[in-house]
N, C-alpha and C positions, 0 to 999 in steps of 0.2 A: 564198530567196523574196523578192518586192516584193511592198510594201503599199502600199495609195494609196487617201488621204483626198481627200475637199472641204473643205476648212475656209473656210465663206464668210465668216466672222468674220476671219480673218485678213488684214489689211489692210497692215500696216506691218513694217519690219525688226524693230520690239521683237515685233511678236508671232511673227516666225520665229525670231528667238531665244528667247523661253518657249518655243516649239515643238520645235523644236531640244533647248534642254537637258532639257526634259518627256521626250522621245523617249527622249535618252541617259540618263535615269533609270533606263530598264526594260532599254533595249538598249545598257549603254555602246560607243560606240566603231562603233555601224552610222552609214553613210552616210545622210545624209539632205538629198534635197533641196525645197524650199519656193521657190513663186514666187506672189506674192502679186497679179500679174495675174490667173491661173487660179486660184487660193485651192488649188491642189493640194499637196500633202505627200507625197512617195514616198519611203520607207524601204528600204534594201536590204540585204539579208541575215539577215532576221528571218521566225519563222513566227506569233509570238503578235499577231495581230491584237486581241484583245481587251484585251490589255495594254497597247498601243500606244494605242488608244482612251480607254481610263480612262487614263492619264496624259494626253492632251491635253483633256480637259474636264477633270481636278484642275488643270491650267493657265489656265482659264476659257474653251474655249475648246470651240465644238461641229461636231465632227468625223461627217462620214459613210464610210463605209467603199466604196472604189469595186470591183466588181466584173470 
């Protein structure tokens, strides 16, 4: 399954990187890509959405869940 965030907070490489290892916290080793023109975050091969979420705001960082 893919997830996809907004993250309008995310602006720069560090914060795709907190993002990033935030991500690989819950999901070691999913794919994850970030592009900080569209503030998008899409994760692949994950189904816990909610888990995904709370580690990106314990990273500082406020994520919406795109449908």
């Amino acid at each position: 399954m893919k997830i996809e965030f907004s993250v309008p907070d995310m602006t720069c490489g560090h914060c795709v990187s907190a993002i990033t290892a935030a991500v690989h916290e819950v999901a070691p080793g999913a794919p994850v890509s970030a592009v900080t023109a569209s503030h998008r975050v899409t994760i692949d091969g994950v189904n816990d959405a909610a888990a995904i979420e709370a580690a990106i705001v314990a990273a500082g960082y406020t994520p919406r869940l795109i449908t």
